[in-house]
Structure formats: structure tokens, C-alpha cells
C-alpha positions in Angstrom: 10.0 125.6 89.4 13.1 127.9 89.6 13.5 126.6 93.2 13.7 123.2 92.0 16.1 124.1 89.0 18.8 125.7 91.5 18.6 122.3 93.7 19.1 119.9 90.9 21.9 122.1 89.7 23.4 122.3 93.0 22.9 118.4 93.3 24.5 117.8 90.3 27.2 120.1 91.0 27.9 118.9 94.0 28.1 115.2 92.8 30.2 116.5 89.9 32.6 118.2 92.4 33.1 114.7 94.9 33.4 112.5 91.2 36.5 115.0 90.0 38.1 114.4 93.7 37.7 111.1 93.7 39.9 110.8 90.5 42.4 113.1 91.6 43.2 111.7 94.8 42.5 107.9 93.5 44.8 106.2 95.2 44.3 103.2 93.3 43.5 102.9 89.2 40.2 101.0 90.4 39.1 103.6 92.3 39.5 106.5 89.6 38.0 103.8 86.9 35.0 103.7 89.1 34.9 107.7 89.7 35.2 107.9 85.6 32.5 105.5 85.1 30.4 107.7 88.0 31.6 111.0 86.4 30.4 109.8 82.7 27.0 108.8 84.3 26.4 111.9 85.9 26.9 113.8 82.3 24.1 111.7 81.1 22.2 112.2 83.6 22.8 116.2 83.5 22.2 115.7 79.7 19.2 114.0 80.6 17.6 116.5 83.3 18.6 119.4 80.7 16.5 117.6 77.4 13.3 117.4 80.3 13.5 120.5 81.4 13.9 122.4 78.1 11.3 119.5 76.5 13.3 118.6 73.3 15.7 115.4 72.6 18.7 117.3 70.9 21.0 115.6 72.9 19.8 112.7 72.6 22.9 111.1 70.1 25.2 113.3 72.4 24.1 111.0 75.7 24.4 107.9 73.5 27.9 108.4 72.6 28.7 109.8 76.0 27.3 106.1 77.4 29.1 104.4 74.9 32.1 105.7 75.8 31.9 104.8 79.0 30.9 101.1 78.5 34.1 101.2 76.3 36.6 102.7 78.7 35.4 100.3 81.6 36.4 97.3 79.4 39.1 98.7 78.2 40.4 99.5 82.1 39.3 96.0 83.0 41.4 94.3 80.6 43.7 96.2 81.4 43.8 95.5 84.9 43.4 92.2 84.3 46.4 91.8 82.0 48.2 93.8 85.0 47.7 91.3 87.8 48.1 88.3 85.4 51.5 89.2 84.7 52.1 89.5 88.6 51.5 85.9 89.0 
């Protein structure tokens, strides 16, 4: 089991690692949205892995704010976005 541990650990870091570029080096607002909305998925998901491996659901209302959040800041940034290009018009 400890084999497995280190590879999802390494997996997640990995993915973790690629999200965080991806928002640094953007180049447009879409594409760091998009990263944000990855990056916020992959902390449930890590939340997720962590409440299966140690069998209990403490973090449980953690990962449901954490997806909240995210479904927020998406509509937010698409509004946004689409106040943005409206006013280009």
C-alpha cells in the first residue's frame, strides 16, 4: 500500500505543479480561469483520496465549500468576461 500512497502523491503533485504554471504563465484570463477551476478540483480530489485513505469524512464540509467556491468563481469570471467583450462591441 505504501507504494501506491507515494504514486498518488506524486500524481497529485505533479498535476498540482502543471495547474500552478498554467496560471502563472496564462496568457489569457480564460486560460488561468480554467487552470483555477482545474486547480480547485484537484484539492477535492486530494481532499477526497486523503478522507479514503485515512477512512473518516472530516473533510467532508471542507470539500463542499472548496466546490462551491469554485462553481462561484467560474460564474463570477464568466460574467465577467462576458461583460468584457460586450463592451467591445
Amino acid at each position: 500500500m505504501s507504494g501506491m500512497l507515494i504514486a498518488i502523491y506524486i500524481a497529485f503533485a505533479v498535476a498540482g505543479l502543471l495547474t500552478v504554471w498554467r496560471i502563472i504563465i496564462g496568457p489569457s484570463i480564460l486560460d488561468r480561469a480554467v487552470a483555477s477551476d482545474v486547480l480547485l478540483t484537484l484539492v477535492v480530489c486530494v481532499l477526497g483520496a486523503e478522507m479514503a485513505i485515512n477512512h473518516h469524512t472530516r473533510t467532508l464540509p471542507l470539500m463542499l465549500i472548496v466546490a462551491a467556491v469554485s462553481v462561484f468563481a467560474s460564474i463570477s469570471i464568466a460574467r465577467f468576461v462576458a461583460r468584457r467583450d460586450g463592451d467591445r462591441q
